[in-house]
mmCIF file of the N, C-alpha and C atoms, coordinates in Angstrom:
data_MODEL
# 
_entry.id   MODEL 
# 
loop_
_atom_site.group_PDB 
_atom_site.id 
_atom_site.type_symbol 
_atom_site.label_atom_id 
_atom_site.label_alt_id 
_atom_site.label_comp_id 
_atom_site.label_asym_id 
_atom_site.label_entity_id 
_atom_site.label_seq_id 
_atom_site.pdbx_PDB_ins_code 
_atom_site.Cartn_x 
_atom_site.Cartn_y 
_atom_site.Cartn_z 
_atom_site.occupancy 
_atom_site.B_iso_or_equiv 
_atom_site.pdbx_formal_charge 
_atom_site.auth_seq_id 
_atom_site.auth_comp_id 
_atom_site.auth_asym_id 
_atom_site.auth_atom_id 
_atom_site.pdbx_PDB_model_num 
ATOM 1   N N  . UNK A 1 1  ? 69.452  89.949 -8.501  1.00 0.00 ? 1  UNK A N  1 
ATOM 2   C CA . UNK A 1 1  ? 69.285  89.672 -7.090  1.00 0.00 ? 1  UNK A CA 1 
ATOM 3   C C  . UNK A 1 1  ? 70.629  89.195 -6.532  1.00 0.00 ? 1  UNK A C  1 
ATOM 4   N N  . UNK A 1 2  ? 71.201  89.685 -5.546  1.00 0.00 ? 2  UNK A N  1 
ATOM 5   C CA . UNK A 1 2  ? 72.311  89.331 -4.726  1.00 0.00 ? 2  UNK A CA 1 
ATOM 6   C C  . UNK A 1 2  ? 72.018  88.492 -2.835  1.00 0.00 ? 2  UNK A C  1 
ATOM 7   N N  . UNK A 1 3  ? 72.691  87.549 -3.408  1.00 0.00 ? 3  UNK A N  1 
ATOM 8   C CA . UNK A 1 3  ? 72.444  86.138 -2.214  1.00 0.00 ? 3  UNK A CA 1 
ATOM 9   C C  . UNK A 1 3  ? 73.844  86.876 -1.292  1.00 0.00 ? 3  UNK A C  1 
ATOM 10  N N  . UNK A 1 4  ? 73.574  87.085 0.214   1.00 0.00 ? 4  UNK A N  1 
ATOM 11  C CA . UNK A 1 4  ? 74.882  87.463 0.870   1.00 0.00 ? 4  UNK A CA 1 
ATOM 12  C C  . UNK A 1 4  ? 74.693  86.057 1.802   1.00 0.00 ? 4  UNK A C  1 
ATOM 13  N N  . UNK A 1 5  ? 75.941  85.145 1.832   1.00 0.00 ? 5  UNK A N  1 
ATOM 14  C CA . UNK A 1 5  ? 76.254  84.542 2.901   1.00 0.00 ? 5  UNK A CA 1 
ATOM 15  C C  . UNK A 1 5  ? 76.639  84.598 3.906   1.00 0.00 ? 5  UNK A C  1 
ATOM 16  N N  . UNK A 1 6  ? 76.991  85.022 5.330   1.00 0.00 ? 6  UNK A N  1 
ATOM 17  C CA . UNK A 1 6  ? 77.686  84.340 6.364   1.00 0.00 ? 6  UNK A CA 1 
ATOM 18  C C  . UNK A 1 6  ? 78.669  83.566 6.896   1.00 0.00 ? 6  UNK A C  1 
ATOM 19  N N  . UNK A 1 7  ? 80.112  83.601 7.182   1.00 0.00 ? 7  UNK A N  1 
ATOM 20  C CA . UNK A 1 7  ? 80.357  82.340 8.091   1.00 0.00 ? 7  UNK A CA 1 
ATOM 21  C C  . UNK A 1 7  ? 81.645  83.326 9.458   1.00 0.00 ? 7  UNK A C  1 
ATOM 22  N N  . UNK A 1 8  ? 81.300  82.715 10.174  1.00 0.00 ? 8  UNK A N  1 
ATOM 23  C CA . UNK A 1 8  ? 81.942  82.906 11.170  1.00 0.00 ? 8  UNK A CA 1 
ATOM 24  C C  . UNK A 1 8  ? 83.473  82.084 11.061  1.00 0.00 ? 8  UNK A C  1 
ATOM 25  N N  . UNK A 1 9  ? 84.322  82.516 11.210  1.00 0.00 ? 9  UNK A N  1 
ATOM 26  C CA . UNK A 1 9  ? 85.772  82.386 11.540  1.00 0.00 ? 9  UNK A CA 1 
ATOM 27  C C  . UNK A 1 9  ? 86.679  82.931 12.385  1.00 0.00 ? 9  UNK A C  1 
ATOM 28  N N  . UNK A 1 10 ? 87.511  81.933 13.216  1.00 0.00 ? 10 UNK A N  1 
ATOM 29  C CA . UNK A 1 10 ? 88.522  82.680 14.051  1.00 0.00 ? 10 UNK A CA 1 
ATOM 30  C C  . UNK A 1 10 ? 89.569  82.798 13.982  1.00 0.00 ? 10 UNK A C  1 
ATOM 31  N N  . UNK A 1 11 ? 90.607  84.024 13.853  1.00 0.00 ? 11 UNK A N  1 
ATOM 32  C CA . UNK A 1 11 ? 91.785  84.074 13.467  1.00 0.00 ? 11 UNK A CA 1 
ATOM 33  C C  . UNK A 1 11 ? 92.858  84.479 14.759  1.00 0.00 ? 11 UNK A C  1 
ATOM 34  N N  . UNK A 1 12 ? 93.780  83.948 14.524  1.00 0.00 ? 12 UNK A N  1 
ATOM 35  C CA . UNK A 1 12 ? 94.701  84.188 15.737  1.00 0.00 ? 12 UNK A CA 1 
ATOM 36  C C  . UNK A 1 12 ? 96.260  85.032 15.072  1.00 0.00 ? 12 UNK A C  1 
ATOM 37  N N  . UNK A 1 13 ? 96.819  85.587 16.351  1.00 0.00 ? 13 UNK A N  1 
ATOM 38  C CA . UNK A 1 13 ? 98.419  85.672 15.861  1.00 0.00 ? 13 UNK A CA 1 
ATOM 39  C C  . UNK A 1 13 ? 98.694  85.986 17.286  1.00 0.00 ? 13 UNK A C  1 
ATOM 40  N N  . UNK A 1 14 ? 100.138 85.893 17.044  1.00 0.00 ? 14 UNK A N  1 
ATOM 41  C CA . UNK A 1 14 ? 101.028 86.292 17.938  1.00 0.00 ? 14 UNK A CA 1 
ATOM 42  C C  . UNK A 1 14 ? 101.467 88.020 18.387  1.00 0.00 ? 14 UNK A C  1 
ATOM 43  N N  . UNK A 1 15 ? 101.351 88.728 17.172  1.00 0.00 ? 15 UNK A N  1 
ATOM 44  C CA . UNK A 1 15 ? 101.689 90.052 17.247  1.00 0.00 ? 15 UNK A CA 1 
ATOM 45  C C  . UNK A 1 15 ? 100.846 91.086 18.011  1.00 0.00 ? 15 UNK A C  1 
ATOM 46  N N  . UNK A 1 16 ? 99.067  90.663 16.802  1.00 0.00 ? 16 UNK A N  1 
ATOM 47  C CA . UNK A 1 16 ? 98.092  91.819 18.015  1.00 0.00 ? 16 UNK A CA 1 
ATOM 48  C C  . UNK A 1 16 ? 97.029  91.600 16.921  1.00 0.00 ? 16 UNK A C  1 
ATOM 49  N N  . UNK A 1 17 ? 95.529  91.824 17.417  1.00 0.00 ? 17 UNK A N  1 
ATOM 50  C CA . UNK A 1 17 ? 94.072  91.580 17.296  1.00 0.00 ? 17 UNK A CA 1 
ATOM 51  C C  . UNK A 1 17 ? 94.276  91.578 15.633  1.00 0.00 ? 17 UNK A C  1 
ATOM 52  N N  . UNK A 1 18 ? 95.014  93.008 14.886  1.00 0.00 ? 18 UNK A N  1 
ATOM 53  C CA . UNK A 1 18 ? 95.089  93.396 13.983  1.00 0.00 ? 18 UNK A CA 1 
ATOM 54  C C  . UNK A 1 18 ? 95.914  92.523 12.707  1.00 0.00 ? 18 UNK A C  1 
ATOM 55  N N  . UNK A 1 19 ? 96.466  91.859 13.732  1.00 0.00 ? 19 UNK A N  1 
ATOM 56  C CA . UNK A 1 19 ? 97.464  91.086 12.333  1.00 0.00 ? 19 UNK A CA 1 
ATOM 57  C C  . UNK A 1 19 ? 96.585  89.931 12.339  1.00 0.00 ? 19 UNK A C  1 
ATOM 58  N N  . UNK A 1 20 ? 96.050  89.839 13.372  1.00 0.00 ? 20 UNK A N  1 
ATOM 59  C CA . UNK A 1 20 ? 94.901  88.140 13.422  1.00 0.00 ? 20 UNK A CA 1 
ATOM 60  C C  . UNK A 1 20 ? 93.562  88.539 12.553  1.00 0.00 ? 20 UNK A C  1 
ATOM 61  N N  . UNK A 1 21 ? 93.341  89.759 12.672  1.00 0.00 ? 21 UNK A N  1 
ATOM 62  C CA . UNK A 1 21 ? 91.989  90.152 11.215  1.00 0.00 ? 21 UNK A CA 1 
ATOM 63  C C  . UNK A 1 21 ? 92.675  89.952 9.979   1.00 0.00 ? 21 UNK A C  1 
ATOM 64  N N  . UNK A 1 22 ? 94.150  90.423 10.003  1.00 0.00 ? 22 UNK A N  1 
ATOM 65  C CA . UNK A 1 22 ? 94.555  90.559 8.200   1.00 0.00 ? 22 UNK A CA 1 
ATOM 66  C C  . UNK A 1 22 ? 94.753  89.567 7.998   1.00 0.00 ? 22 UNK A C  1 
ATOM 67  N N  . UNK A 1 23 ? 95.356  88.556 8.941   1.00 0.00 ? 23 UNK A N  1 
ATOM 68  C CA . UNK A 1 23 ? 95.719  86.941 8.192   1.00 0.00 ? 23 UNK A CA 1 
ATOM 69  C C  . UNK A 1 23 ? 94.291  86.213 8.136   1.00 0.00 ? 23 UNK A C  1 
ATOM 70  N N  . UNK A 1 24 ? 93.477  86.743 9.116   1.00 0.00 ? 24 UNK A N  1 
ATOM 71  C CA . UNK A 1 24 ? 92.175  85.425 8.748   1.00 0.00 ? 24 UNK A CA 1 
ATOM 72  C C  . UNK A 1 24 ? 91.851  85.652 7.527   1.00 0.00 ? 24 UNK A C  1 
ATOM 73  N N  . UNK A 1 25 ? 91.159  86.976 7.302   1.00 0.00 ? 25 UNK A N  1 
ATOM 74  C CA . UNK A 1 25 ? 90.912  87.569 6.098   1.00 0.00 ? 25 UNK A CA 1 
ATOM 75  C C  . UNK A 1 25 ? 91.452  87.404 4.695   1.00 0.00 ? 25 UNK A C  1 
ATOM 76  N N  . UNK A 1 26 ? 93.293  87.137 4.667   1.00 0.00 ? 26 UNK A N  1 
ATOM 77  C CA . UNK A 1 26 ? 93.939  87.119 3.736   1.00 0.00 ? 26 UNK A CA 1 
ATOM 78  C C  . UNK A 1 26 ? 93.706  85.385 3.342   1.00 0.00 ? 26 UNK A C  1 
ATOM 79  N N  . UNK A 1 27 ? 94.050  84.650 4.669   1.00 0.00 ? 27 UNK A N  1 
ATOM 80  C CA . UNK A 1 27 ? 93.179  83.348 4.427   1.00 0.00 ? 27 UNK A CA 1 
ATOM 81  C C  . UNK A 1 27 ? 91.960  82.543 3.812   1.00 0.00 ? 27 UNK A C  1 
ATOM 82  N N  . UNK A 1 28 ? 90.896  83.238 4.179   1.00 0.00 ? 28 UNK A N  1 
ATOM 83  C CA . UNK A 1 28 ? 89.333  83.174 3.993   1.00 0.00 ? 28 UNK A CA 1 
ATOM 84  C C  . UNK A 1 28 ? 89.423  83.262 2.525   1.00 0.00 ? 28 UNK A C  1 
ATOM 85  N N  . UNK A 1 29 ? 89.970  84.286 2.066   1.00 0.00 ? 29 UNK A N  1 
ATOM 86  C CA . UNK A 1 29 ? 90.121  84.981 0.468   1.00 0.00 ? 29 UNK A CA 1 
ATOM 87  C C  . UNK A 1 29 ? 90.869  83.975 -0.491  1.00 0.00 ? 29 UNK A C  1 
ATOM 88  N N  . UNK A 1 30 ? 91.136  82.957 -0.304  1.00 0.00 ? 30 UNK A N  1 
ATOM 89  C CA . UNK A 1 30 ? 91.595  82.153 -1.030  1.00 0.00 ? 30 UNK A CA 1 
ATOM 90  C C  . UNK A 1 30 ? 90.898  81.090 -1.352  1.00 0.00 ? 30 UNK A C  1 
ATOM 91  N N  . UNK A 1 31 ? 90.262  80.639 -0.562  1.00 0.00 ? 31 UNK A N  1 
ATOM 92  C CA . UNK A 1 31 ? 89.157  79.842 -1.175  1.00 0.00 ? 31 UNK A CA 1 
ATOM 93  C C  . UNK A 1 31 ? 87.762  80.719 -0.956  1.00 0.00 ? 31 UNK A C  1 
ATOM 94  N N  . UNK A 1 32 ? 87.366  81.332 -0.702  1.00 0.00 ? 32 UNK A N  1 
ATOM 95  C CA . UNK A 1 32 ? 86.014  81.947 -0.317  1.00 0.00 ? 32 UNK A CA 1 
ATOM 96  C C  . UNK A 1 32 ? 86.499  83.493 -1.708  1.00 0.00 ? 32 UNK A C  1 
ATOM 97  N N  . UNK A 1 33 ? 85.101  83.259 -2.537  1.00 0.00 ? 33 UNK A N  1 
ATOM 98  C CA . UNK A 1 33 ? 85.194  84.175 -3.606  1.00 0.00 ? 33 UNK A CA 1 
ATOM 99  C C  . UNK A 1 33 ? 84.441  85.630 -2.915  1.00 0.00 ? 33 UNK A C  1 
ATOM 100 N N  . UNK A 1 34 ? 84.101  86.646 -3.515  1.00 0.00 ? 34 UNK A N  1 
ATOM 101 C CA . UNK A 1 34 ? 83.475  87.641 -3.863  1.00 0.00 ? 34 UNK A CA 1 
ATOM 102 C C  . UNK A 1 34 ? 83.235  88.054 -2.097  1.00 0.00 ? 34 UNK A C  1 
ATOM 103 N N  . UNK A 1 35 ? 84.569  87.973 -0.868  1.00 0.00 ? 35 UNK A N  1 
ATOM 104 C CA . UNK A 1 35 ? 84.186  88.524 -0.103  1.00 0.00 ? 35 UNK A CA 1 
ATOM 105 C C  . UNK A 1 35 ? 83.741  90.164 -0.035  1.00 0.00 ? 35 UNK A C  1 
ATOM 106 N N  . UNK A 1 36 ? 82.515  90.451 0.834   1.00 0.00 ? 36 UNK A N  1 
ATOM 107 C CA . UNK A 1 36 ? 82.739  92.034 0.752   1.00 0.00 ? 36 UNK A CA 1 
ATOM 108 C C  . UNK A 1 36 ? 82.417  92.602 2.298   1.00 0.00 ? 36 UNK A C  1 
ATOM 109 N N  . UNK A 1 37 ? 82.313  92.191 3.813   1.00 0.00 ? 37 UNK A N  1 
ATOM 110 C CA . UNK A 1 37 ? 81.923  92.961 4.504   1.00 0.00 ? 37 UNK A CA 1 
ATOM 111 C C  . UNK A 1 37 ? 82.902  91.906 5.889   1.00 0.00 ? 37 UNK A C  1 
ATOM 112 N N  . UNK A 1 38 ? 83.424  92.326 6.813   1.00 0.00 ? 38 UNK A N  1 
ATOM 113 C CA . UNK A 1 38 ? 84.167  91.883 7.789   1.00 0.00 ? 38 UNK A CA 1 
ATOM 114 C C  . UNK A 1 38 ? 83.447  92.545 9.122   1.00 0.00 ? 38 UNK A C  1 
ATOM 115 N N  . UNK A 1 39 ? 82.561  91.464 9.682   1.00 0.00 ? 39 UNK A N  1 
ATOM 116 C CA . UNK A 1 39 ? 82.350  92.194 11.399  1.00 0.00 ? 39 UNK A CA 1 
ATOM 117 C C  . UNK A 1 39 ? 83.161  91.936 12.619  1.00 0.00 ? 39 UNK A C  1 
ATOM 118 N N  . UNK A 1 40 ? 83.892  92.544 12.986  1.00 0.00 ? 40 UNK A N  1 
ATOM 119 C CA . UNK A 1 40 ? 84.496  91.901 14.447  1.00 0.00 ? 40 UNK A CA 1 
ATOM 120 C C  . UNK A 1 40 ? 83.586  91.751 15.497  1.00 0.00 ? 40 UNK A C  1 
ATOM 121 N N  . UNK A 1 41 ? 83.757  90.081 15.486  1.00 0.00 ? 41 UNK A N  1 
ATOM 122 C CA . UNK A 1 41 ? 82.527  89.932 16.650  1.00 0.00 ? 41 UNK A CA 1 
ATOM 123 C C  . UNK A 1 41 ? 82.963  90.007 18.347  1.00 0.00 ? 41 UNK A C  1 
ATOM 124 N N  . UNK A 1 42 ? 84.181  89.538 18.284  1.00 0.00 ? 42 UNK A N  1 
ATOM 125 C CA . UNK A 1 42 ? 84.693  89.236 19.658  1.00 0.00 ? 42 UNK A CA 1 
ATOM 126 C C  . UNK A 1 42 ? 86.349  89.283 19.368  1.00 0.00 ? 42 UNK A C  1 
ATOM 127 N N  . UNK A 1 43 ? 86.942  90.087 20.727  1.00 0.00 ? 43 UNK A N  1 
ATOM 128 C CA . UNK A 1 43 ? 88.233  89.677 20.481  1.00 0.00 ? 43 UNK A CA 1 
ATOM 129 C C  . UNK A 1 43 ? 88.856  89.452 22.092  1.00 0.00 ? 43 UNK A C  1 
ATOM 130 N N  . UNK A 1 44 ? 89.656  88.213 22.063  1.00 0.00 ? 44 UNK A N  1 
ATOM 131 C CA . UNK A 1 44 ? 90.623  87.704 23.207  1.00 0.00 ? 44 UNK A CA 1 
ATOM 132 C C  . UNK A 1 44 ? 92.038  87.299 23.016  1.00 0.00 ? 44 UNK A C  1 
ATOM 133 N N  . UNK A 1 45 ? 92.582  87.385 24.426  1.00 0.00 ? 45 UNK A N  1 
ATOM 134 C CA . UNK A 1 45 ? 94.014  86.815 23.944  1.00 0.00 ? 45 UNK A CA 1 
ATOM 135 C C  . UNK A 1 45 ? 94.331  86.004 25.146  1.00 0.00 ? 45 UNK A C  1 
ATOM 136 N N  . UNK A 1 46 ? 95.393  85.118 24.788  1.00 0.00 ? 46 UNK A N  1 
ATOM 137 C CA . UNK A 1 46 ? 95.820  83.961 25.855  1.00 0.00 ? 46 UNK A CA 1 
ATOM 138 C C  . UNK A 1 46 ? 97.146  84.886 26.533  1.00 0.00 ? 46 UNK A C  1 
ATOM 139 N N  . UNK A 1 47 ? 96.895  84.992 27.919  1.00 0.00 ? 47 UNK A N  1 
ATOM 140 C CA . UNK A 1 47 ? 98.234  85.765 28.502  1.00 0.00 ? 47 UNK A CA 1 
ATOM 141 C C  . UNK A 1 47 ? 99.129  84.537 29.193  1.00 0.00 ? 47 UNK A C  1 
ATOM 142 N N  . UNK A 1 48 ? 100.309 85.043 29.080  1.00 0.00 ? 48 UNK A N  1 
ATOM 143 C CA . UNK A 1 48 ? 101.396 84.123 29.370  1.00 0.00 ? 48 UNK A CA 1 
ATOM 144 C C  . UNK A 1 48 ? 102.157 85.232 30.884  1.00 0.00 ? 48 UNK A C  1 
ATOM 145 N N  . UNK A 1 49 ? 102.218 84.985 31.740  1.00 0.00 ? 49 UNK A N  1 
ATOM 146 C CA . UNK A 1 49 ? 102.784 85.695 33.214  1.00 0.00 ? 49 UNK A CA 1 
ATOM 147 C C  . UNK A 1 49 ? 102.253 87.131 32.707  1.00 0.00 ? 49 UNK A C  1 
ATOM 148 N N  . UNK A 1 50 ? 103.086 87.749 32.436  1.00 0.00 ? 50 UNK A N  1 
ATOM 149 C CA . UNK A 1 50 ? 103.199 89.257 32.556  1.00 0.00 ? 50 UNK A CA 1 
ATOM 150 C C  . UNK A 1 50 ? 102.483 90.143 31.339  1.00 0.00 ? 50 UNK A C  1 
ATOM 151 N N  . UNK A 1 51 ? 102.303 88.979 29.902  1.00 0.00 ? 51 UNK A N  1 
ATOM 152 C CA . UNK A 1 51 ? 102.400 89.415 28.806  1.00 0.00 ? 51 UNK A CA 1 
ATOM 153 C C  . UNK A 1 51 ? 101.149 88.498 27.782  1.00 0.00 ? 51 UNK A C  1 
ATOM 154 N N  . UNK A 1 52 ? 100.256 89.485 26.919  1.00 0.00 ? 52 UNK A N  1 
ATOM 155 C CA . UNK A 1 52 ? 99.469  88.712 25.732  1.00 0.00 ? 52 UNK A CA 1 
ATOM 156 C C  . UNK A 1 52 ? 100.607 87.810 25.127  1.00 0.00 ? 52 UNK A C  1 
ATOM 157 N N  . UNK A 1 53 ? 100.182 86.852 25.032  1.00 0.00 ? 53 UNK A N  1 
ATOM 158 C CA . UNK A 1 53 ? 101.267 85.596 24.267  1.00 0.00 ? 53 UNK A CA 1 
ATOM 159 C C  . UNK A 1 53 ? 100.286 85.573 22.745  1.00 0.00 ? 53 UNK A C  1 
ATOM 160 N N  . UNK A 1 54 ? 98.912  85.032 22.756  1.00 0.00 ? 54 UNK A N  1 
ATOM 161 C CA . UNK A 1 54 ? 98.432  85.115 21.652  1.00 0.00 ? 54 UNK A CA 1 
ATOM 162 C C  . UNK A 1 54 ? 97.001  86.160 21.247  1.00 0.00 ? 54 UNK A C  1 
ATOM 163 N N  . UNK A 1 55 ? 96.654  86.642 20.477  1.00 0.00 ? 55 UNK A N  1 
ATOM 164 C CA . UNK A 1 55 ? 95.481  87.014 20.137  1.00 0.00 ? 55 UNK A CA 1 
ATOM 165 C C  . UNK A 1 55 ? 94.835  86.269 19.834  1.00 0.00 ? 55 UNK A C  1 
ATOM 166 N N  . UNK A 1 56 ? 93.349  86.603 19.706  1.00 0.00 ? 56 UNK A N  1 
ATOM 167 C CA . UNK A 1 56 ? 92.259  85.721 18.751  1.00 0.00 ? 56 UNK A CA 1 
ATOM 168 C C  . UNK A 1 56 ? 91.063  86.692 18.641  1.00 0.00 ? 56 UNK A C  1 
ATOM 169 N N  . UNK A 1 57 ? 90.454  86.988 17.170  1.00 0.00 ? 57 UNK A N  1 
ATOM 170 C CA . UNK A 1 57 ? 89.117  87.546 16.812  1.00 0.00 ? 57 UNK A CA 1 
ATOM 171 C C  . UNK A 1 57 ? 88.336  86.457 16.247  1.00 0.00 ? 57 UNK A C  1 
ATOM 172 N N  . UNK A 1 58 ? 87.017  86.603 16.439  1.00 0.00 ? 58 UNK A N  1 
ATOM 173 C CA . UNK A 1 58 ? 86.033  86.242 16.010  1.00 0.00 ? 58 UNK A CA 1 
ATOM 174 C C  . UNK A 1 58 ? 85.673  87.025 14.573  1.00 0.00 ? 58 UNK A C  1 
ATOM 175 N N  . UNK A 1 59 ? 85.515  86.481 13.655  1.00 0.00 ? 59 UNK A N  1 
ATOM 176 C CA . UNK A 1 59 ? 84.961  87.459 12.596  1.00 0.00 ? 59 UNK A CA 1 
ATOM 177 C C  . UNK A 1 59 ? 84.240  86.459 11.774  1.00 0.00 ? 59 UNK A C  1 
ATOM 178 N N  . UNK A 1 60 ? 82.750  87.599 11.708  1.00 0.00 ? 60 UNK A N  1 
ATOM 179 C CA . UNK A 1 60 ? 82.095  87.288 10.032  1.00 0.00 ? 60 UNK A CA 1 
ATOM 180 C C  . UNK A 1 60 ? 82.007  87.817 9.399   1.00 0.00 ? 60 UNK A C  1 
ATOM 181 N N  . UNK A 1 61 ? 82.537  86.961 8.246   1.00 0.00 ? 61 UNK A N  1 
ATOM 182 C CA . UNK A 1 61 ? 82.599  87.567 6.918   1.00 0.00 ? 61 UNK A CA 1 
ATOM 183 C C  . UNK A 1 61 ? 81.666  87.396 5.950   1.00 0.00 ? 61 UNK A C  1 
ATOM 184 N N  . UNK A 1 62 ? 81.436  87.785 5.129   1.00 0.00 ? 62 UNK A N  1 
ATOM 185 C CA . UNK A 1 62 ? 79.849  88.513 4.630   1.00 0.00 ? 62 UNK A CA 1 
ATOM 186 C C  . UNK A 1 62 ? 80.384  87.770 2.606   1.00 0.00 ? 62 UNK A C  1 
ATOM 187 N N  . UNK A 1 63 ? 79.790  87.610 1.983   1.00 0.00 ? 63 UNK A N  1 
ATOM 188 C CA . UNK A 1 63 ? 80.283  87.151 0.484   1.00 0.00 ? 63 UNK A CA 1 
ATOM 189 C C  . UNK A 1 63 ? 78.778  87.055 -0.041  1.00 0.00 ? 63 UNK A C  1 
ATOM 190 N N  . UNK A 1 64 ? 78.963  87.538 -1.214  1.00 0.00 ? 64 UNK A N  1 
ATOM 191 C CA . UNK A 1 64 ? 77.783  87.225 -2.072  1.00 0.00 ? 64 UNK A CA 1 
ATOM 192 C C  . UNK A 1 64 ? 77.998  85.714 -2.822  1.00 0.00 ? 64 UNK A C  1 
ATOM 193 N N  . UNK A 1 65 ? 76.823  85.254 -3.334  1.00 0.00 ? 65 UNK A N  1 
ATOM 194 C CA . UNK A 1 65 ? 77.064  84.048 -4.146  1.00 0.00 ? 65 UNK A CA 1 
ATOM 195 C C  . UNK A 1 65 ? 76.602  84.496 -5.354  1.00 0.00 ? 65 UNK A C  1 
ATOM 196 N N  . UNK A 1 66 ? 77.422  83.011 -6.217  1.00 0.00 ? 66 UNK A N  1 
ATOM 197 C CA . UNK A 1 66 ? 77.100  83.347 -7.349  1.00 0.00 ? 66 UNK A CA 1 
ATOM 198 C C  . UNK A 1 66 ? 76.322  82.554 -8.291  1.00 0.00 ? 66 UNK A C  1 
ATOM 199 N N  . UNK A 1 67 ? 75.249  83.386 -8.534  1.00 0.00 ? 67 UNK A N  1 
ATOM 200 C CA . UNK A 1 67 ? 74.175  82.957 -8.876  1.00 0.00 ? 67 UNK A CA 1 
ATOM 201 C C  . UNK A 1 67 ? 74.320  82.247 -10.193 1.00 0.00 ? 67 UNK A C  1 
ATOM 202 N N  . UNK A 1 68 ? 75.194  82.615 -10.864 1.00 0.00 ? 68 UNK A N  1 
ATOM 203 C CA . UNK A 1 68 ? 75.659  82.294 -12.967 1.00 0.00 ? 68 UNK A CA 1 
ATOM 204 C C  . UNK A 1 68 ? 76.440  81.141 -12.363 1.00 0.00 ? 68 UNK A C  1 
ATOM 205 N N  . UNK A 1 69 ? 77.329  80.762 -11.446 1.00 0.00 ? 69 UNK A N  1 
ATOM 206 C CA . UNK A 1 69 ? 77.863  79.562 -11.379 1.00 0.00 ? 69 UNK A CA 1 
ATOM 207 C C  . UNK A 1 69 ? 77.337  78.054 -11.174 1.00 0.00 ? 69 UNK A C  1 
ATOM 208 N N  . UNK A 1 70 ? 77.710  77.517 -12.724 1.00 0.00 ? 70 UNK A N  1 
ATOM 209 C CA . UNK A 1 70 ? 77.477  76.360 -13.225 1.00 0.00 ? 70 UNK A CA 1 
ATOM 210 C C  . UNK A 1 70 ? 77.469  75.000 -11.995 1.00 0.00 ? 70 UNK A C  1 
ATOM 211 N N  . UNK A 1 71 ? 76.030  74.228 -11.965 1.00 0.00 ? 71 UNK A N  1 
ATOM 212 C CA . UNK A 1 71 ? 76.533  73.110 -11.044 1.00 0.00 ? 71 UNK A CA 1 
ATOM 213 C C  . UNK A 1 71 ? 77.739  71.999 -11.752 1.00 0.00 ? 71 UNK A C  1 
ATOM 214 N N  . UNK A 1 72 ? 78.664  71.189 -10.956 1.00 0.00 ? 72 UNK A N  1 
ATOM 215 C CA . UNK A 1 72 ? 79.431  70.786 -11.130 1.00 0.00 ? 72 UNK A CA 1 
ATOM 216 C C  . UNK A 1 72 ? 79.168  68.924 -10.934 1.00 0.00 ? 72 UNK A C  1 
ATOM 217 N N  . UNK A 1 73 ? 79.364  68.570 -11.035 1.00 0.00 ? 73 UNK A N  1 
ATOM 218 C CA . UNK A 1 73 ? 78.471  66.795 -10.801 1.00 0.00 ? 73 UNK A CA 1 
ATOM 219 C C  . UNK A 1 73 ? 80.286  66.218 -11.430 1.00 0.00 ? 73 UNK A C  1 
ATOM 220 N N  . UNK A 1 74 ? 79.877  65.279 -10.044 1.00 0.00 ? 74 UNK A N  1 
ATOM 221 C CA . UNK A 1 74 ? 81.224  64.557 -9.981  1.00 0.00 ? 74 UNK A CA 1 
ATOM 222 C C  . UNK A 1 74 ? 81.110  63.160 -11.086 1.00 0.00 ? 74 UNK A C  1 
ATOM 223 N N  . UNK A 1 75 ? 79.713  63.070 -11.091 1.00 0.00 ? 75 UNK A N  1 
ATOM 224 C CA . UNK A 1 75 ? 79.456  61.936 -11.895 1.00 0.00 ? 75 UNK A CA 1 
ATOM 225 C C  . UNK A 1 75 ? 79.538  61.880 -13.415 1.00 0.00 ? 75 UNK A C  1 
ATOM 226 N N  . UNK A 1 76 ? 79.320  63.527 -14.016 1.00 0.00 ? 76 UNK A N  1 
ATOM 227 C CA . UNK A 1 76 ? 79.083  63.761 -15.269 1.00 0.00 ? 76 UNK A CA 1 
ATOM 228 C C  . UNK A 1 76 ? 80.625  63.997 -15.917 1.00 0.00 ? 76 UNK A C  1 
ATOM 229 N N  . UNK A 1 77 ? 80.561  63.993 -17.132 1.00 0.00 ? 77 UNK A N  1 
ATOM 230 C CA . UNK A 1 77 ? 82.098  63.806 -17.757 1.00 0.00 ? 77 UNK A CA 1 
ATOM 231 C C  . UNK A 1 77 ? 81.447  64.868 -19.233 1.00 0.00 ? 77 UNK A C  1 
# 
């Protein structure tokens, strides 16, 4: 049986929508194990006069859990 989690995260950059998915993503993946599915939920950017200054997406990312992983108890030695 496979448990899929959820969490919503927002990633930003300076360049464009696309570099703000790869860094959240490349982010998320470092502590968050066994990601497997990315939805873009929403995307905006902060304009500065003439010009997008920043991006920002909304994304959830999708991860299974793992079911074989041992509980951990801060108390036990």
């Amino acid at each position: 049986m496979n448990i899929e989690k959820h969490l919503k995260i927002t990633g930003n950059s300076d360049v464009s929508w696309k570099d703000a998915i790869v860094k959240a993503i490349n982010e998320a993946s470092k502590t968050i194990d066994y990601l497997t599915n990315v939805t873009i939920l929403e995307q905006r950017a902060r304009v500065d006069g003439n010009r997008i200054a920043e991006y920002f997406v909304d994304l959830d990312l999708s991860f299974t859990l793992d079911l074989n992983r041992k509980e951990q108890n801060d108390g036990d030695q």
